[in-house]
DOGU-656898 format. One line per 5 residues: number of its first residue (from 1); their letters; for each residue x, z, y of N, C-alpha, C, O, CB. Coordinates in steps of 0.05 Angstrom, whole numbers, always signed. Glycine has a CB too. Example, Ala and Ser with C-alpha at 12.3 -4.5 7.8 and 13.67 -1.06 7.14 Angstrom:
BEGIN
1	as	+264:+156:-114:+246:+156:-90:+264:+156:-66:+285:+169:-66:+226:+181:-89  +257:+142:-45:+273:+143:-21:+258:+157:+1:+268:+161:+23:+282:+114:-12
END
This chain:
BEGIN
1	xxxxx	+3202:+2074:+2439:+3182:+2061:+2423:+3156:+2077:+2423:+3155:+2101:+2416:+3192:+2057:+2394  +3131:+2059:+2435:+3104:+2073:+2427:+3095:+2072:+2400:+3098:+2055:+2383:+3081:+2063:+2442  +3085:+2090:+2401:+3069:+2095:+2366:+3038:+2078:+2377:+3030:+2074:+2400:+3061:+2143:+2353  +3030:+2073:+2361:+2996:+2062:+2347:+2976:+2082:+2368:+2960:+2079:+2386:+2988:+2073:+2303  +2992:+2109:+2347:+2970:+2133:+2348:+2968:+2146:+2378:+2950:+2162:+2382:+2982:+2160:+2325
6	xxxxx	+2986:+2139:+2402:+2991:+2153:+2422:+2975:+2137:+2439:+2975:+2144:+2462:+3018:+2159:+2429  +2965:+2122:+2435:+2946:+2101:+2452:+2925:+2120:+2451:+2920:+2132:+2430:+2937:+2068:+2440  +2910:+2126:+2477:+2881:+2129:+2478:+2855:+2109:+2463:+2856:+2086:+2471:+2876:+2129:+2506  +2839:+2113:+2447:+2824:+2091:+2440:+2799:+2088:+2455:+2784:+2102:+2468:+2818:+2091:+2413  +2801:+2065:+2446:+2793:+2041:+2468:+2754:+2046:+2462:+2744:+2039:+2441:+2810:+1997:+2455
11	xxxxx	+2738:+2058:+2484:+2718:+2055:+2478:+2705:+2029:+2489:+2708:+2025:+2513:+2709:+2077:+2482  +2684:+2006:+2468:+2675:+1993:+2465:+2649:+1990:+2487:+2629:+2002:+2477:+2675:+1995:+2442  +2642:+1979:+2512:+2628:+1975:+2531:+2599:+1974:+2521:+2581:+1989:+2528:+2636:+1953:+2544  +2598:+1954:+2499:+2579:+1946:+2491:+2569:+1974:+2476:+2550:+1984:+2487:+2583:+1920:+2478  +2575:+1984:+2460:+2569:+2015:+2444:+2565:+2037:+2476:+2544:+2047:+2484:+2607:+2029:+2417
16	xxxxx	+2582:+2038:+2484:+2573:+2058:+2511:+2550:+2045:+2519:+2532:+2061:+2521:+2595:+2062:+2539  +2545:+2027:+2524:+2515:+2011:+2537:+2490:+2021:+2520:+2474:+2038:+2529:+2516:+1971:+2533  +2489:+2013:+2503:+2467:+2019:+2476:+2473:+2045:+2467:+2470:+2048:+2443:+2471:+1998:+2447  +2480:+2064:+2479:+2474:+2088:+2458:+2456:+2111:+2466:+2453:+2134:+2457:+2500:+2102:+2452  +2447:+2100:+2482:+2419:+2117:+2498:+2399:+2106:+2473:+2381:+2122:+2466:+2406:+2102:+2538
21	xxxxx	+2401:+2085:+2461:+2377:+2072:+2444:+2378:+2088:+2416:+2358:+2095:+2403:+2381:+2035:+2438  +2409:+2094:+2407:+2405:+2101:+2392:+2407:+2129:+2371:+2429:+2140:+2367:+2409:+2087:+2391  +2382:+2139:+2358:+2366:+2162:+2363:+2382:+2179:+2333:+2392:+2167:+2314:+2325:+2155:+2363  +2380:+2198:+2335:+2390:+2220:+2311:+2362:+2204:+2286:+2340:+2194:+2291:+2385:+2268:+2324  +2374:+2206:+2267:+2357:+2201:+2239:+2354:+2224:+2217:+2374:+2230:+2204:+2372:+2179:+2223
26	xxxxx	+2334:+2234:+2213:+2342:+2258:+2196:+2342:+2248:+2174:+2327:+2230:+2167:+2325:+2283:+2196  +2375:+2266:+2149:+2378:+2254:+2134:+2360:+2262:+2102:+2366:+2250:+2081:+2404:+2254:+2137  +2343:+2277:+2104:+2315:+2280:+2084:+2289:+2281:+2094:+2281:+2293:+2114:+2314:+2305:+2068  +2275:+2264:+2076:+2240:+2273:+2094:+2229:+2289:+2068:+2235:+2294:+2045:+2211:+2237:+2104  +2222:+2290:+2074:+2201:+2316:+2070:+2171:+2308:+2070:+2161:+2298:+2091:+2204:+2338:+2095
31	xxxxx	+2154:+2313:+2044:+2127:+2301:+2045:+2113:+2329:+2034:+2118:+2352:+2025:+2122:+2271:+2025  +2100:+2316:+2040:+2075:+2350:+2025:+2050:+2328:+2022:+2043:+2309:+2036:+2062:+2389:+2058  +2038:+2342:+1995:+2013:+2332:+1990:+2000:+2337:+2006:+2002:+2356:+2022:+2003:+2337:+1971  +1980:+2313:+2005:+1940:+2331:+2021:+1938:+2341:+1998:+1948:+2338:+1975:+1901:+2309:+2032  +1915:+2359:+2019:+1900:+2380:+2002:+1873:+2376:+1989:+1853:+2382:+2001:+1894:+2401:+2019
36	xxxxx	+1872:+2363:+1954:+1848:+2364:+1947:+1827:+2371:+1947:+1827:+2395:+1951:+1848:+2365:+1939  +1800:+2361:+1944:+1790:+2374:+1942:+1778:+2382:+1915:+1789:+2371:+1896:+1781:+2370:+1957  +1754:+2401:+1906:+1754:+2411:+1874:+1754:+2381:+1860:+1771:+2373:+1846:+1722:+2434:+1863  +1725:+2365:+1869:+1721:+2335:+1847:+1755:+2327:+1848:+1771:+2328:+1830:+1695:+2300:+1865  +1757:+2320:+1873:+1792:+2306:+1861:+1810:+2328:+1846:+1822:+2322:+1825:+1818:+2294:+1892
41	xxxxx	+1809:+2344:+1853:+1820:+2359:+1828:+1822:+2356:+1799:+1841:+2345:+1788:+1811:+2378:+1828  +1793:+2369:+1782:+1785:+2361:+1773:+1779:+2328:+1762:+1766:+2327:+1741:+1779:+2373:+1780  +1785:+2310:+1772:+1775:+2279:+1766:+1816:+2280:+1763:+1828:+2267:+1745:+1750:+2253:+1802  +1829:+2293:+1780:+1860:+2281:+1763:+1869:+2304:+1746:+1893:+2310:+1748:+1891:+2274:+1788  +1858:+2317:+1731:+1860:+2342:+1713:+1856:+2319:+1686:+1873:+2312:+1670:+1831:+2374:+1719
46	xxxxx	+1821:+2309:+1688:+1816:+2292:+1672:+1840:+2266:+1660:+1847:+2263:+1637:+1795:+2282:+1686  +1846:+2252:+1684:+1855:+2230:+1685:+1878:+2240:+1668:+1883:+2228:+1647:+1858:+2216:+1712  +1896:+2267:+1676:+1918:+2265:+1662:+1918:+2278:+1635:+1939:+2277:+1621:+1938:+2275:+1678  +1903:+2286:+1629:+1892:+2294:+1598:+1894:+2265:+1582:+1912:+2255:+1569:+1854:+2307:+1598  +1862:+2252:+1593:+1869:+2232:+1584:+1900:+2209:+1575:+1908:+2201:+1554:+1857:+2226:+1597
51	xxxxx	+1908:+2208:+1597:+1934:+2199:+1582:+1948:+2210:+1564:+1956:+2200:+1543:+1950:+2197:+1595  +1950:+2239:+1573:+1965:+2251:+1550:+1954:+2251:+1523:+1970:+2251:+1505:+1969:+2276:+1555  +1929:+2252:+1519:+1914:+2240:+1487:+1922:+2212:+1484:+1927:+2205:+1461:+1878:+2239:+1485  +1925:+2190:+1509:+1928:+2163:+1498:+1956:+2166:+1486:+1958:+2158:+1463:+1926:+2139:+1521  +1985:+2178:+1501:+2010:+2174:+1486:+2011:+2193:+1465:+2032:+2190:+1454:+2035:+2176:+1503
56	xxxxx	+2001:+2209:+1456:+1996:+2228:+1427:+1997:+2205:+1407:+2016:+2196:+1394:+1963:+2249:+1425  +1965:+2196:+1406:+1961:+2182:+1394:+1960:+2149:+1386:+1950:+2134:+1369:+1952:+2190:+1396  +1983:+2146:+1419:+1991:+2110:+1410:+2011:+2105:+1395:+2032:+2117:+1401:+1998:+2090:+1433  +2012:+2087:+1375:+2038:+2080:+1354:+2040:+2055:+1366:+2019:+2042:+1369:+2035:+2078:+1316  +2065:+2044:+1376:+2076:+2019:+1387:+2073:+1998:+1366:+2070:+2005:+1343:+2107:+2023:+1396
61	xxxxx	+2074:+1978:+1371:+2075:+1959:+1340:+2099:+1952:+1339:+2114:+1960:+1357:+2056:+1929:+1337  +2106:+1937:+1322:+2138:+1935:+1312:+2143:+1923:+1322:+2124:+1908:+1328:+2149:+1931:+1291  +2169:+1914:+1333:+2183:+1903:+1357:+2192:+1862:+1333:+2199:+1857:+1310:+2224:+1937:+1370  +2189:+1851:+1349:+2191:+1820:+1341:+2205:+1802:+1331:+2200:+1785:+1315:+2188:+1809:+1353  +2231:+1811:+1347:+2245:+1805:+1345:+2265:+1808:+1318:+2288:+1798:+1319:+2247:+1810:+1364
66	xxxxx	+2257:+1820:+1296:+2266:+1824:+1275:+2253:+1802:+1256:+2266:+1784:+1245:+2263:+1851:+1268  +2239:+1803:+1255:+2224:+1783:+1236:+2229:+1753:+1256:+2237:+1738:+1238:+2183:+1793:+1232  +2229:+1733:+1285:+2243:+1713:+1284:+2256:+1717:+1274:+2254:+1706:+1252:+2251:+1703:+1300  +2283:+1737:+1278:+2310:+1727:+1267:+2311:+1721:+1242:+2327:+1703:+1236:+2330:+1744:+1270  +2296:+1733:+1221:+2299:+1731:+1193:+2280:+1696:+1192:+2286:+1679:+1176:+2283:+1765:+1173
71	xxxxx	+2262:+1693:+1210:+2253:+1664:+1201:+2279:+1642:+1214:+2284:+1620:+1206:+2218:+1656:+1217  +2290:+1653:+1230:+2312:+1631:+1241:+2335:+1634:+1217:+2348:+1613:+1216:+2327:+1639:+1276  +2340:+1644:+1207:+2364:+1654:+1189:+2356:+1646:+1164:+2375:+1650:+1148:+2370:+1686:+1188  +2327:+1630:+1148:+2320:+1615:+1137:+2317:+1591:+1139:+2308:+1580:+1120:+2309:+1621:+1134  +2322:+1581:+1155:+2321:+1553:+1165:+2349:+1533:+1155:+2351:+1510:+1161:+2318:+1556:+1199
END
């Protein structure tokens, strides 16, 4: 009796054909910023200040859905 495992496997014509095409992928990229210059610097120094004063000082308004329910629950 042959086993499964004692077979040589069977390479696929079509994969041996196409594998000149296909190329190693590296598996992280890698970015690096450009290099600002001072105004852009400066102009996103600003920008992110700014936000950070806008979420300091924003209070969300009260969420809505509490008050329908209490008008549906009167009905």
């Amino acid at each position: 009796m042959s086993r499964k495992k004692d077979k040589p496997k069977k390479i696929s014509a079509k994969k041996e054909r196409y594998a000149k095409f296909r190329k190693e992928k590296p598996s992280s990229m890698t970015f690096a910023m450009p290099d600002l210059s001072e105004e852009q610097v400066a102009e996103r120094r600003q920008d992110e200040q700014r936000i950070s004063m806008f979420w300091r000082s924003y209070r969300r308004p009260p969420q809505r859905f509490v008050s329908e329910r209490k008008a549906k629950s009167k009905r």
